[in-house]
C-alpha positions, 0 to 999 in steps of 0.5 A, spaced: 930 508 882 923 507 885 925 514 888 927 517 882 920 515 879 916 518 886 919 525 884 918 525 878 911 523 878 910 529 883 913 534 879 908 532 873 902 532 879 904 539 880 905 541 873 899 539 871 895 544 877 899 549 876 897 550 868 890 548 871 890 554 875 894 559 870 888 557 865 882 560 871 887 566 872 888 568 864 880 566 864 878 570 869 883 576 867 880 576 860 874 577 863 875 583 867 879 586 862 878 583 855 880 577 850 885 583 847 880 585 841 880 592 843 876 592 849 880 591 855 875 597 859 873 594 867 866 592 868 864 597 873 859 593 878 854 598 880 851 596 887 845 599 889 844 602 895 838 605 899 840 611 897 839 609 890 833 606 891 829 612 893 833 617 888 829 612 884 823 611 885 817 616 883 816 623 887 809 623 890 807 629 891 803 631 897 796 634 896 796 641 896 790 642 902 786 649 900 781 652 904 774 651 903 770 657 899 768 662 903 760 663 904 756 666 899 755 673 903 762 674 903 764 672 897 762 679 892 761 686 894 755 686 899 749 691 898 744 692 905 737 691 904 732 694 908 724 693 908 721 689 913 729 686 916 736 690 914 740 685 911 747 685 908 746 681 903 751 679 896 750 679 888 751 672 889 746 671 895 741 676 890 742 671 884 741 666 887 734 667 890 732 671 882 733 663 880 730 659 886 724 663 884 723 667 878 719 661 875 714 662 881 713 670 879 712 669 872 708 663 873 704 669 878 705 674 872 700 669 868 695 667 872 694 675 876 697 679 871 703 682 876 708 684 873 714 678 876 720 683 876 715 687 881 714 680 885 721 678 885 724 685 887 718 685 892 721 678 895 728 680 895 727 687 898 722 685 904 725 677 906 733 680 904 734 674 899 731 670 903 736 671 909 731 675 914 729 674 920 721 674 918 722 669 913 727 664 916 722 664 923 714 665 919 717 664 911 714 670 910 717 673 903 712 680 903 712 683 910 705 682 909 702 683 915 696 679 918 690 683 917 683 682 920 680 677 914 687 673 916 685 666 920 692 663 919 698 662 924 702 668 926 708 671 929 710 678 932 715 682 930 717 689 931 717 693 924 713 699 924 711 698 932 713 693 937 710 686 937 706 687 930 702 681 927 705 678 921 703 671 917 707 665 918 706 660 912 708 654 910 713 654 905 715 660 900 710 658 895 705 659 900 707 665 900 708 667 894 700 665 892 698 669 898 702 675 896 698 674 889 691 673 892 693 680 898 694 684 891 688 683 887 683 681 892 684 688 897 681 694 894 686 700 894 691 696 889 685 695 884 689 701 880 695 697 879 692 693 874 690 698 869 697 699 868 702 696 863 704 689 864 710 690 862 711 699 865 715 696 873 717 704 874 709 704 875 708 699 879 713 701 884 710 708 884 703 705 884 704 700 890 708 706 895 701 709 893 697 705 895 700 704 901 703 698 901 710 700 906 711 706 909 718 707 907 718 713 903 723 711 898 720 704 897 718 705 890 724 708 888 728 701 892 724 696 887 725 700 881 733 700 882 732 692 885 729 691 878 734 695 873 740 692 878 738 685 877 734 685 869 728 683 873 724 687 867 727 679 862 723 676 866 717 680 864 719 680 857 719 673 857 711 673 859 709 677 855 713 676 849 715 683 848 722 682 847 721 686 841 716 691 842 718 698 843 713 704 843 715 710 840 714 716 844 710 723 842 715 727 845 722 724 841 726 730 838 730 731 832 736 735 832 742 735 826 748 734 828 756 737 826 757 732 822 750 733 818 746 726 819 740 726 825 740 724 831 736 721 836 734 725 843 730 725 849 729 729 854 727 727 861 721 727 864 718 725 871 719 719 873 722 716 867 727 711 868 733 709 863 730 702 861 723 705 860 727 709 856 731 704 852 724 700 851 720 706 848 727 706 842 728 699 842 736 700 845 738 697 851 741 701 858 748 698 857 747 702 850 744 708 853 749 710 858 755 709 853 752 715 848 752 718 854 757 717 858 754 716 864 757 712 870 750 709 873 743 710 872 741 717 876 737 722 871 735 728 872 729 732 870 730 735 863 736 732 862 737 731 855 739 723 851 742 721 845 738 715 844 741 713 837 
């Protein structure tokens, strides 16, 4: 009897842990698959891996590396400038000596009466934009030479003749006031400042006559460092002449197909397009656009449609 009772106690034990375990098994399968109600898709565990990781995280890109900016002299179309050094200098090179001293020039232009495009097309032809040698060693701007009434330093430099004696200055400014004081202090530039202010095609033609340098296409250097440059705003600023215009005597008329009159001018020595410009109130870009021309090269007698 005890026996059988044994047995029968067993079987209950074992009973009661199968269904505990047949529970945990239905739990575990319901939740992997579903209770039934419709949604019996298995959960997808999505490990992650280092690949993952690294397909996740933000692409950094690398700095692009550019090269630095070429010099200024060789960034734009080069021009040679040949006075008291030869020198090849840029737009840039030239703009940005025009900017560093244009003030110094009008401010000349105020106090001795020398016209600033004359002043600044002078510095930039004679020191080549600053970049030639005599005014990097002597800070001489003008190529002027030393000159018996000079008790200042000097250097010496071939220029006309070997070993010649140039004045050597402090700063550019300095410079600038000497070159000031060496045109209306010497006799043989008086002429110059009978001349109109505001007239630089003169003013060149006046300073090669004088002497002031050798080369004999000086005046005609100056005249193209101005025009290339809209030095001759600079004067205009001074003087306040932005809008007066001199109408000259030898304008001509003339009618034209279509029956209205059209302005004309025929060239004379020396005439320059923007002295031209100024004597009717146009502008050179305008000038050379009714007449078609590609530079600033006149001849004598050529004719202009002005208007």
């Amino acid at each position: 009897m005890k026996k059988v009772l044994s047995v029968l106690f067993t079987g209950l034990i074992l009973m009661s842990c199968s269904a505990a375990h047949n529970t945990k098994v239905k739990e575990k399968i319901a939740k992997e698959y579903g209770n039934g109600n419709g949604n019996n898709k298995k959960k997808v565990v999505v490990k992650k891996t280092s690949e993952t990781v690294k397909e996740n995280k933000a692409v950094v890109e690398k700095p692009t590396i550019t090269k630095p900016r070429k010099p200024l002299l060789e960034q734009n179309d080069t021009e040679v400038l040949i006075a008291t050094s030869k020198v090849n200098v840029s737009k840039n090179t030239v703009e940005d000596y025009i900017n560093l001293y244009s003030g110094a020039a009008m401010q000349s232009m105020k106090t001795y009466g020398i016209p600033a495009s004359i002043k600044l097309a002078q510095g930039i032809l004679e020191s080549g934009s600053g970049n030639g040698t005599l005014c990097r060693t002597a800070n001489n701007h003008f190529g002027i030479k030393c000159k018996e009434e000079w008790t200042g330093e000097t250097v010496s430099y071939t220029d006309d003749a070997p070993d010649e004696c140039f004045r050597k200055y402090h700063s550019a400014l300095e410079s600038y006031n000497d070159h000031s004081e060496f045109l209306a202090n010497r006799v043989y530039y008086k002429n110059l400042f009978t001349l109109d202010k505001s007239d630089y095609s003169a003013w060149a033609k006046g300073l090669k006559k004088a002497g002031y340098a050798t080369d004999p296409k000086y005046a005609q250097k100056l005249i193209d460092i101005i025009e290339r440059y809209k030095l001759y705003e600079y004067d205009q600023k001074v003087l306040g002449s932005n809008d007066q215009f001199v109408q000259p005597e030898t304008d001509e008329v003339v009618a034209t197909n279509f029956g209205t009159q059209s302005q004309t001018y025929t060239v004379q020595a020396g005439d320059t397009l923007f002295a031209i410009c100024r004597k009717f109130n146009s502008t050179v870009d305008n000038l050379k656009q009714l007449n078609n021309l590609s530079g600033n090269v006149l001849s004598i007698g050529q004719i202009l449609k002005v208007n």
